[in-house]
C-alpha positions in Angstrom: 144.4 40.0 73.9 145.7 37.8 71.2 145.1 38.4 67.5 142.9 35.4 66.7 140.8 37.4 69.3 139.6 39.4 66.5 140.0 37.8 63.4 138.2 40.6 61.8 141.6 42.4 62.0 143.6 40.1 59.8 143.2 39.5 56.3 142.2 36.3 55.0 143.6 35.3 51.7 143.1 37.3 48.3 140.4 34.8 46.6 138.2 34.5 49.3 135.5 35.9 47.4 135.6 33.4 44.9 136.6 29.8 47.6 133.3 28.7 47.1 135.0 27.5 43.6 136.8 25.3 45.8 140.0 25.5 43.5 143.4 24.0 44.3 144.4 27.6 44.6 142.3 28.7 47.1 142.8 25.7 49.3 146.2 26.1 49.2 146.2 29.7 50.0 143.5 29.0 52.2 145.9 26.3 53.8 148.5 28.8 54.2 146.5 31.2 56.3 145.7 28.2 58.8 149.7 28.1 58.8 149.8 31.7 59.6 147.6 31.5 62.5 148.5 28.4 63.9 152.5 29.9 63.8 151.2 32.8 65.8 149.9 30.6 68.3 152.2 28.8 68.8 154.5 31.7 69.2 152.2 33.5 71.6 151.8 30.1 73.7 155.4 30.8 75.4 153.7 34.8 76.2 150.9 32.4 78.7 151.3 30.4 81.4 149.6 27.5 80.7 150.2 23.8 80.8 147.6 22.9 78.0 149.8 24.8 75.3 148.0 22.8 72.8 144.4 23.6 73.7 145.9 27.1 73.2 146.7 26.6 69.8 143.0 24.8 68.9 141.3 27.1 70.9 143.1 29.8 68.4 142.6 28.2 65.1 138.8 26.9 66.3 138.1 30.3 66.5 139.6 31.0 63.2 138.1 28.2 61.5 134.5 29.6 62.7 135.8 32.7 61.2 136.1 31.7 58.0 132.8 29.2 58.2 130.6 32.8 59.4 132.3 34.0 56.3 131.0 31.5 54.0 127.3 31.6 55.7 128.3 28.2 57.4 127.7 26.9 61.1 130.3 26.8 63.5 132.1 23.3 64.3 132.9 22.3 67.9 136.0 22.4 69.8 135.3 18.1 69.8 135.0 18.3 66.1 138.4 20.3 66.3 140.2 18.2 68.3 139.6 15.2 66.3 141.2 16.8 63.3 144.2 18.1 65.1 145.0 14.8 66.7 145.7 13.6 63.0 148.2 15.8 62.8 149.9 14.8 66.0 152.7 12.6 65.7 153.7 14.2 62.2 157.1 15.4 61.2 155.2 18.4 59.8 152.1 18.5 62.1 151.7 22.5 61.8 151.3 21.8 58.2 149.2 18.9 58.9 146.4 20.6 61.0 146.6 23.6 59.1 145.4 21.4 56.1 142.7 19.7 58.4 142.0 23.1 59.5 141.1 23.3 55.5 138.9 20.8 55.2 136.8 21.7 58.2 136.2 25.0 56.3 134.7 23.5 53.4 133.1 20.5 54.8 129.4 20.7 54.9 128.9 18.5 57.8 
């Protein structure tokens, strides 16, 4: 079972009581912890043999995403809604950083 299996296990970043604030700081660390699990993925994609590595990695941070939306008394977004943001990132030099970011913003959108 893979970690982002049960986010509850992992600890989300210090100020999450206060991200309602929506503070530079808190998206950032926020942004960070999208890194984190997005890194884990990807390292846990070569464990699984599977050809769709990268529906791996947005399956893992869609479920982290919803996570962290449950968290702030939010609805959950779609894998559809997911993939849209992640295919910004594609094509970027820094893409983990990239969808890590979008990954952000789907966390405090209100859509």
């Amino acid at each position: 079972m893979a970690f982002w299996d049960k986010p509850k296990q992992y600890t989300l970043p210090p100020p999450f009581e206060s991200m309602k604030k929506r503070t530079h700081n808190d998206w950032s660390e926020m942004t960070e912890w999208f890194r984190f699990v997005l890194d884990r993925a990807q390292a846990d994609r070569k464990k699984v043999d599977r050809p769709d590595w990268d529906r791996f990695e947005c399956e893992a941070m869609l479920s982290a995403v919803n996570w962290v939306r449950a968290k702030m008394d939010k609805d959950p977004i779609t894998l559809r809604r997911l993939l849209r943001q992640q295919a910004m990132a594609v094509g970027h030099i820094d893409y983990s950083q990239k969808f890590a970011l979008y990954c952000t913003e789907l966390v405090y959108d209100e859509a």
